[in-house]
C-alpha positions, 0 to 999 in steps of 0.5 A, spaced: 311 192 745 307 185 743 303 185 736 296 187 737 291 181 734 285 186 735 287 193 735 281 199 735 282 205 731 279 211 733 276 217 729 274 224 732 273 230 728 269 236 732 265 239 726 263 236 719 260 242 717 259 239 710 257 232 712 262 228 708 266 224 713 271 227 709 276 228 716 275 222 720 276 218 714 283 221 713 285 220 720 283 212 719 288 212 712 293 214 717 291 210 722 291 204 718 298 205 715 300 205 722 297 199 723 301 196 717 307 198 720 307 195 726 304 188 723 297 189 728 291 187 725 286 192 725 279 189 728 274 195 727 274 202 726 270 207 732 268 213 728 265 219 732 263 225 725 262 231 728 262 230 735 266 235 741 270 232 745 271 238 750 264 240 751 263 233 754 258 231 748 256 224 748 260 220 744 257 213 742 263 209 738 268 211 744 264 209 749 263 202 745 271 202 745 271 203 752 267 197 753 270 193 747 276 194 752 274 192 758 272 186 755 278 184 752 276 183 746 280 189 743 287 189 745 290 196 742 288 203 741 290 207 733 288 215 733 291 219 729 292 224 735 291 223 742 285 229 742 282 225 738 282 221 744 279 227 749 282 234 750 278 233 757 285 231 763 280 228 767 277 224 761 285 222 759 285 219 766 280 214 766 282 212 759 289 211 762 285 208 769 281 203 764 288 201 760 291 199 766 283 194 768 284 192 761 292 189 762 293 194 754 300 197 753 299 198 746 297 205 744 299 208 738 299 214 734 300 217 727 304 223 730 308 218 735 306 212 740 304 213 747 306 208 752 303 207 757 306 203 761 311 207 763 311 214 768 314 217 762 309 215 757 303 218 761 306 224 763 306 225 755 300 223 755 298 228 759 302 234 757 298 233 751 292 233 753 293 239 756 296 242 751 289 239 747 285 242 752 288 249 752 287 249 745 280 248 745 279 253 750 282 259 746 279 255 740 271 256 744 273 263 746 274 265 740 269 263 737 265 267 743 268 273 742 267 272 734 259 270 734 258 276 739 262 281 734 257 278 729 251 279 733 254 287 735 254 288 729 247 285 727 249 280 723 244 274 721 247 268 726 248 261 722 245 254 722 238 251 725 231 252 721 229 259 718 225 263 723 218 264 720 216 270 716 223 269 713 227 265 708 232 262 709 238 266 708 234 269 715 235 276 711 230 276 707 222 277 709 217 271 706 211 276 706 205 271 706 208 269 713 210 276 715 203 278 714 200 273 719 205 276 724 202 282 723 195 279 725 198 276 731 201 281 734 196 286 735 191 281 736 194 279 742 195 286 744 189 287 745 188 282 749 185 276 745 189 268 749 196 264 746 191 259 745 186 262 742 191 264 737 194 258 736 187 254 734 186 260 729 192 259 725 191 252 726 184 253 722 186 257 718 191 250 715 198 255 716 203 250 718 209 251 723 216 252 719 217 244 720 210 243 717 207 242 723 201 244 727 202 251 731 201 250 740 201 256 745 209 255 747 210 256 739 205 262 739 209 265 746 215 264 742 214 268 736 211 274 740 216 275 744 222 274 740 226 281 739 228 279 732 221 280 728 222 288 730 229 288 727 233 287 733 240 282 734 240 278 741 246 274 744 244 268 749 237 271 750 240 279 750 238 285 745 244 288 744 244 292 737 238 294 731 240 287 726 241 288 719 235 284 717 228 289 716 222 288 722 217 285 721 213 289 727 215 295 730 219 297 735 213 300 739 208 293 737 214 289 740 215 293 746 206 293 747 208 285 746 213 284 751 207 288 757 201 285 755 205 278 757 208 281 763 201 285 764 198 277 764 203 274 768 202 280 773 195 279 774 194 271 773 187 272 769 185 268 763 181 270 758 174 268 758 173 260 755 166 260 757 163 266 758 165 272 753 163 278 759 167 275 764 170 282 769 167 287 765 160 287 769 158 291 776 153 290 780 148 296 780 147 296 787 154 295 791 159 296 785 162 289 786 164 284 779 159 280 777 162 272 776 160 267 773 155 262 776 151 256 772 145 255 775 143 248 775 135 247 774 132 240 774 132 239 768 138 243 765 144 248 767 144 255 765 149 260 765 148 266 770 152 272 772 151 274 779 153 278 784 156 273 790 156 274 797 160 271 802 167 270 806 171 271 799 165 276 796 165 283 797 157 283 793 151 284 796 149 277 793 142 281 790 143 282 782 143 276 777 142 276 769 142 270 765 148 270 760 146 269 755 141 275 754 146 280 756 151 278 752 146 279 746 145 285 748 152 288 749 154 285 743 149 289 739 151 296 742 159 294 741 157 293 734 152 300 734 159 303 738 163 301 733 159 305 727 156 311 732 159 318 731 161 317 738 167 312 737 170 317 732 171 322 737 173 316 743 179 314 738 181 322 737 182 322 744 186 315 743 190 318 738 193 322 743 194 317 748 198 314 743 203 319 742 203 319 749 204 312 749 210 313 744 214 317 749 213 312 753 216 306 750 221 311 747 224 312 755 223 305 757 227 304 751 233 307 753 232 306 761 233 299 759 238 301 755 243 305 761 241 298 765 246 294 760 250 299 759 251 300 768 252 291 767 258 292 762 261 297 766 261 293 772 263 285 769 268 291 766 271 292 773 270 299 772 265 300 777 264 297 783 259 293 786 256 298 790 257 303 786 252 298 780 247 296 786 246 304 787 245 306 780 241 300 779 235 301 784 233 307 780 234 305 773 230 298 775 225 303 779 223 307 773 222 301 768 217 299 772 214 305 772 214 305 765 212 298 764 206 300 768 205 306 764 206 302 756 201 297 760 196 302 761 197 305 755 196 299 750 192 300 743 186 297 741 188 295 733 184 290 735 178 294 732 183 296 725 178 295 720 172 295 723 170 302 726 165 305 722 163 299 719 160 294 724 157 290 719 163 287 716 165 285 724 157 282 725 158 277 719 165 275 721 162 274 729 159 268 729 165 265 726 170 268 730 172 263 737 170 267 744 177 270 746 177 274 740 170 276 742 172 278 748 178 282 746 174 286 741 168 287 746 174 289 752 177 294 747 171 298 746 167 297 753 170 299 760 165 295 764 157 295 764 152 297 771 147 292 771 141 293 776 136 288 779 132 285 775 124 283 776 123 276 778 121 271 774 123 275 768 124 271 761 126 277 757 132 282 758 130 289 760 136 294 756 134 299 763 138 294 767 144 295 763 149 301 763 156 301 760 160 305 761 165 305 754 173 305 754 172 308 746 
């Protein structure tokens, strides 16, 4: 071999957990007592720390190498081991393809030389990193099979930021964010918006666990992930209780999961402007009332009315300005909530909860028979057809039940206002119109309102008539 005036040594290493370099730096004494040997000048040191060379990572310094030897400005290659270069057959034959571009035969190892030049070298070469690519499969199928036996077992899975409602050990409850947790998800239940709840935490100076500000996407996040009822996932599936204590209940995270699919279903949004959006009817012909500014000369009004036409069913005969009806049915909700009345509404809703549990405790389990019918066929012990017809039912009955927990969701939006009204009356000003609207809903069915004289300034209460959910 020619002596090397510009030799290139290369260090890898595929994890650095403690972050001191420490691996690639005993690759590089290695290296450069090779170098000696040989009588090679080492011209610089391309460092990849924490880097994999099998899953195909990006890896800025080889690539650096790369160029710097297809420019001719380096003219050898040191690595400790050849894995260090890849442990990826394909990538070895473009390194192999561009040493032969780039006229360079002098390839050394500290575990012994390659060269390259030859038949016999490469075929070295390449039974090495073969072996170097099955290594590192059986490496990642362990660590799989590993990672999942944690998760089987419910274990707190390493590494990233701590989830928020917990500390860093991901074990232990941080009970001033777990208590907002619980305000989210009842609010959300009962039908208050992501975006409303997000604005309200924002307000309210509670940051993110990186500090920052909350946004919709982060909301949605937090309710919907499993771990805050004390369930362990794996790749996106519940697949055992975790060894961490729930935030939330198991019946609060699964009434979570079917107000988004209720929402998705459905496409509604919760109202920005107009707080009695879908809850008024038309007295004459039973049809929904929209909402509709009225433009003046001067200025526009906001209406709700009955709408006639190709895409309206309404008699078109019945409007109300909105502003009076909304005054006038947020003070019934409010003489709701402290009537006599509503305690007996919530005794009934007492048992629909308990229906509601049922419910959710068989949804559970039909969900639980879908995971279990999937292991058995990716077992190979049930065939493909055998899965298919014992899928359809099961996948049946959890819509069914879905449909029925979506029906059935509670209205804890209401917690600590029934019976006293006077409370919510001086927080309603200061709450943002989604949240209105989700008390509003949780009480009212929906309102009649009857045609109304014209010319009228002032609302007459005998043109409404709800019809109360509680």
């Amino acid at each position: 071999m020619a002596i090397a005036k510009a030799a290139a040594i290369y260090t890898r290493i595929s994890q650095d957990d403690a972050g001191l370099g420490l691996g690639v730096q005993r690759q590089e004494s290695a290296c450069r007592e090779l170098a000696a040997k040989r009588g090679w000048e080492v011209a610089e040191v391309y460092q990849d720390n924490d880097l994999s060379a099998y899953k195909g990572s990006r890896r800025p310094e080889y690539e650096r190498m790369l160029a710097d030897l297809t420019s001719g400005d380096r003219d050898a290659v040191i690595v400790y081991h050849v894995d260090r270069l890849t442990r990826r057959p394909m990538e070895l034959e473009r390194f192999m393809d561009l040493c032969d571009e780039a006229r360079i035969a002098n390839i050394a190892t500290v575990t012994g030389d390659l060269d390259l030049s030859n038949h016999d070298g490469r075929f070295m070469a390449r039974l090495l990193g073969s072996i170097a690519s099955k290594e590192s499969a059986q490496k990642s199928d362990r660590v799989k099979a590993a990672a999942r036996q944690r998760a089987e077992a419910g274990r707190v899975a390493g590494g990233g930021l701590r989830p928020f409602g917990f500390e860093p050990d991901r074990r232990t409850i941080r009970e001033s964010e777990a208590e907002i947790i619980r305000q989210l998800v009842p609010r959300y239940i009962a039908g208050e918006s992501l975006s409303s709840l997000a604005t309200w935490l924002q307000e309210e100076d509670i940051p993110t666990v990186t500090g920052g500000q909350w946004r919709t996407p982060t909301v949605r996040a937090l309710l919907q992930n499993p771990r805050y009822a004390g369930y362990r996932t794996y790749h996106g599936e519940v697949i055992a209780k975790a060894e961490w204590p729930a935030i939330i209940t198991e019946e609060q995270h699964r009434q979570a999961l079917a107000a988004f699919e209720r929402r998705k279903a459905t496409g509604r949004r919760t109202p920005r402007r107009y707080l009695l959006s879908g809850l008024l009817r038309c007295g004459k012909c039973q049809a929904k009332l929209f909402s509709q500014p009225q433009i003046d000369a001067n200025h526009t009004r906001r209406r709700y009315s009955c709408r006639k036409g190709p895409d309206h069913d309404g008699c078109g005969s019945t409007h109300i300005t909105a502003e009076l009806i909304e005054e006038w049915m947020t003070e019934a909700v409010l003489y709701r909530l402290d009537s006599p009345a509503m305690a007996d509404a919530l005794a009934g809703r007492a048992a629909e909860d308990e229906r509601l549990s049922r419910v959710t405790d068989e949804l559970a389990t039909a969900k639980a028979q879908l995971i279990e019918l999937s292991d058995l066929w990716r077992a190979r012990r049930i065939s493909t057809a055998e899965w298919m017809a014992q899928r359809d039912p099961i996948e049946s009955a959890i819509k069914n039940l879905e449909r029925q927990v979506s029906m059935l969701t509670g209205t804890t939006v209401l917690d600590g206002y029934v019976g006293n009204a006077s409370a919510l009356r001086s927080a309603w000003e200061g709450l943002n119109l989604s949240r209105q609207a989700a008390i509003i809903a949780a009480v009212l069915d929906y309102a009649e309102v009857g045609p109304g004289k014209p010319g009228a300034r002032q609302l007459d209460p005998a043109r409404i008539t709800p019809i109360w959910r509680l």
